[in-house]
MIVO-924724 format. One record per residue (C-alpha): residue number from 0; x, y, z. Coordinates in steps of 0.1 Angstrom, whole numbers, plus 5000, padded with zeros to 4 digits. Each point is the difference from the previous one (the first is absolute). Layout:
BEGIN
ATOM num   c1   c2   c3
ATOM NUM    X    Y    Z
...
END
This chain:
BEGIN
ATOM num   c1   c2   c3
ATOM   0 5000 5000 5000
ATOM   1 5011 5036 4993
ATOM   2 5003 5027 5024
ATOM   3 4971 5018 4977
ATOM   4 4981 4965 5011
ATOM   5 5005 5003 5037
ATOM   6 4998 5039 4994
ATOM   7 4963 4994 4988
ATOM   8 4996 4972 5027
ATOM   9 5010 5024 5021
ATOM  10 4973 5025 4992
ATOM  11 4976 4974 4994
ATOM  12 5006 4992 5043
ATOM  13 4995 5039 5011
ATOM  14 4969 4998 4975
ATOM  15 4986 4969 5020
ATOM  16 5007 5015 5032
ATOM  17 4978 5034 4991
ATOM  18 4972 4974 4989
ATOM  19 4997 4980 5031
ATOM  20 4997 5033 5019
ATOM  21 4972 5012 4973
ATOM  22 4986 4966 5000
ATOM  23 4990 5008 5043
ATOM  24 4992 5031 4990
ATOM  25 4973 4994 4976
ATOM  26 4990 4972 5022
ATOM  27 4997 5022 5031
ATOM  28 4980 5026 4977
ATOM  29 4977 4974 4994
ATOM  30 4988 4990 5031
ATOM  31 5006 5042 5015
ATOM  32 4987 5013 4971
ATOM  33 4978 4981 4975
ATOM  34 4999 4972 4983
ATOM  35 5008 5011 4965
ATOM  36 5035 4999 5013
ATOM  37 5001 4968 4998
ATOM  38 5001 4998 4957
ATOM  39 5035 5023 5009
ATOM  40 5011 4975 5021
ATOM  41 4994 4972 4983
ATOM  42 5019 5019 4967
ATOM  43 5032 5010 5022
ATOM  44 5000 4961 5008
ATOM  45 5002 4991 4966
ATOM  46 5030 5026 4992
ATOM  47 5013 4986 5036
ATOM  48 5001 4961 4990
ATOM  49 5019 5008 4967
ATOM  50 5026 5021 5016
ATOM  51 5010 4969 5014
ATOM  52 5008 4983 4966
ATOM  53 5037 5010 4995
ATOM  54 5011 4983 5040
ATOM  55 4988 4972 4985
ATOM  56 5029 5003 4976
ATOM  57 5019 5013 5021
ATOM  58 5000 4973 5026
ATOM  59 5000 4978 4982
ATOM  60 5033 5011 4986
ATOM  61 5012 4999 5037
ATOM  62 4989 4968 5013
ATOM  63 5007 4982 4966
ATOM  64 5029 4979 5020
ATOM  65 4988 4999 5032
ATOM  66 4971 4967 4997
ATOM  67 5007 4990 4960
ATOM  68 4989 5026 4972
ATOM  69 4968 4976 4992
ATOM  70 4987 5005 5034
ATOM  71 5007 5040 4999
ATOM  72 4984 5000 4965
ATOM  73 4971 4981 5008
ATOM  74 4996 5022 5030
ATOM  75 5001 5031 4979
ATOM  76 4973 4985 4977
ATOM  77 4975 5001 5038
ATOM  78 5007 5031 5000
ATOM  79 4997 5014 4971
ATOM  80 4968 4980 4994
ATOM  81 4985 5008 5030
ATOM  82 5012 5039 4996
ATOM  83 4982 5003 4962
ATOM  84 4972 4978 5015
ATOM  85 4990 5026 5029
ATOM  86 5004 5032 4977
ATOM  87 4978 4982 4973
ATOM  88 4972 4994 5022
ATOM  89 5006 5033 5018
ATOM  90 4995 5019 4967
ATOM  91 4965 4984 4993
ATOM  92 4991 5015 5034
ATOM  93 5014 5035 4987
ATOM  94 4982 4991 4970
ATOM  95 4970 4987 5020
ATOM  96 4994 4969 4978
ATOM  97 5000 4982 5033
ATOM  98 4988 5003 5038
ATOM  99 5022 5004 5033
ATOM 100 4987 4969 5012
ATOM 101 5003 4981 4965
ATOM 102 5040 5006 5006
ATOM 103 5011 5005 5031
ATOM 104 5008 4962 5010
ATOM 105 5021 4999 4966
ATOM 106 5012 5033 5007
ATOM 107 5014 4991 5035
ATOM 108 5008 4966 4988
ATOM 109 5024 5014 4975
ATOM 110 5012 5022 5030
ATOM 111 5012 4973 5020
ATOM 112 5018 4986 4965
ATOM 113 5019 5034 5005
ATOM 114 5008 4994 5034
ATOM 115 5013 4967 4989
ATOM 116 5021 5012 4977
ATOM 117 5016 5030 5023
ATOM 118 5005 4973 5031
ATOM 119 5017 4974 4981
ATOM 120 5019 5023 4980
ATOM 121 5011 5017 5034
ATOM 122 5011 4965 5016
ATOM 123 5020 4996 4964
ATOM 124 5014 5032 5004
ATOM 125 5011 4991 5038
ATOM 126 5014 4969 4994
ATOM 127 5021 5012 4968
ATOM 128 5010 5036 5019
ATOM 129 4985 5011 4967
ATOM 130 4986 5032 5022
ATOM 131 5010 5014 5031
ATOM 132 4985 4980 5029
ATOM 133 4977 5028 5011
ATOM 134 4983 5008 4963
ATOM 135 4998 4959 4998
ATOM 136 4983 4997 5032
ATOM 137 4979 5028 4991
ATOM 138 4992 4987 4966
ATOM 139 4992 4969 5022
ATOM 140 4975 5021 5023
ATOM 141 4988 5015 4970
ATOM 142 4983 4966 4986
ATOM 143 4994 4990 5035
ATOM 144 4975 5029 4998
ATOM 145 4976 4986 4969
ATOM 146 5007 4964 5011
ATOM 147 4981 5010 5029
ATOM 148 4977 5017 4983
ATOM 149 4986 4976 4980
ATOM 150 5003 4975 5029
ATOM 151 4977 5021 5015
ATOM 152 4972 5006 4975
ATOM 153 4997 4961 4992
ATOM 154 5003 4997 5038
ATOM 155 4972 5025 5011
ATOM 156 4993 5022 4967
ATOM 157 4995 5040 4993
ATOM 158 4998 5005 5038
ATOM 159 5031 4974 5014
ATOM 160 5022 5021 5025
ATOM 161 5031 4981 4980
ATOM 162 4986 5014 4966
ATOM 163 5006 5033 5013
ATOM 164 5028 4998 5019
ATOM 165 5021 4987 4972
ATOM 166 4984 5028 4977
ATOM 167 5014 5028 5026
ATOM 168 5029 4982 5004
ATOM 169 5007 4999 4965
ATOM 170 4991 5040 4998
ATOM 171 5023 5006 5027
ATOM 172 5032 4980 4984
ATOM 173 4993 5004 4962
ATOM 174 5009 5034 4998
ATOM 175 5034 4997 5022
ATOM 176 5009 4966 4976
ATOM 177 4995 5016 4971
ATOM 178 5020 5033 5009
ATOM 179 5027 4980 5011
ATOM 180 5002 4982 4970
ATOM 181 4999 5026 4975
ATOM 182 5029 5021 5021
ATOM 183 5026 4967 4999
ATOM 184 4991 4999 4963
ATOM 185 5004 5036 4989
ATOM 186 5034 5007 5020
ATOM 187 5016 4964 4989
ATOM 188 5001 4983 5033
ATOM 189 4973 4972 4997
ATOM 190 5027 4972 4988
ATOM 191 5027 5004 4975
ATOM 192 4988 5003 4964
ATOM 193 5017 4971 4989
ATOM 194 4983 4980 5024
ATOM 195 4969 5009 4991
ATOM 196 5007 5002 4964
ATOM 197 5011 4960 5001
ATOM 198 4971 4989 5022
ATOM 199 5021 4992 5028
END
């Protein structure tokens, strides 16, 4: 990858970051203000879920060595998936070819792929010293958050004090992860850029 690559990755972190915190915005709106917050919401969400597309790349560059490059690619395929998934579904709901309720148990389902993909990328990343223990253990936290989430809503549904809990959570440390993340990549100092050029 070229430094313009990580340079855009970069960017493409600080961008995700400012979505989260519009994402609980609009969501706050919504319930504060009225409802018709919730179609900006749910478009922020879908602008939010693609800004994740280049870390898929990305670490999977990283963690290419770490558990076998099939295993890294087939876990950047979950995520990808699961990321154009979510923003398809979320754009009907902008569009409003479809109900709330018609998606939501997709919509978290896809979610929880997310948070699949961040934890087990995180434990790569921890294991291989592929990030700095602290943004791997956050990265780890991170997926922890939608894991729980969707444990939650299949556990208890709209109203399970574990849905929630992982949503806030996931408020609270998307922002900081995705700052983080973009500031390593635009001053050089997330791995060396033959490292991640190789895979490994």
């Amino acid at each position: 990858m070229s430094t313009l690559d990580l340079r855009i990755i970069g960017w493409s972190a600080f961008a995700n970051g400012i979505l989260v915190v519009a994402n609980m915005a609009t969501l706050a709106l919504m319930f504060a203000v009225n409802m018709a917050w919730g179609r900006v919401n749910d478009a922020v969400s879908v602008l939010w879920i693609l800004s994740f597309l280049p870390f898929v790349v990305l670490l999977a560059r990283l963690n290419g060595s770490v558990l076998g490059r099939g295993v890294v690619v087939g876990l950047a395929v979950l995520g990808a998936v699961g990321m154009l998934l979510f923003a398809w579904l979320q754009t009907l709901l902008v569009l409003g070819q479809v109900r709330f309720e018609e998606t939501f148990a997709a919509v978290a389902t896809l979610g929880g792929m997310l948070g699949l993909w961040l934890l087990l990328n995180g434990l790569l990343a921890l294991k291989g010293r592929t990030l700095s223990a602290g943004l791997a253990w956050l990265t780890i936290s991170y997926g922890l958050s939608y894991v729980a989430g969707i444990v939650g809503y299949w556990l208890g549904g709209y109203e399970s004090p574990i849905l929630w809990a992982g949503a806030v959570a996931g408020y609270l440390i998307g922002p900081v992860w995705a700052f983080w993340l973009g500031w390593l990549l635009l001053h050089g100092r997330l791995a060396p850029a033959a490292t991640i050029a190789s895979g490994g």
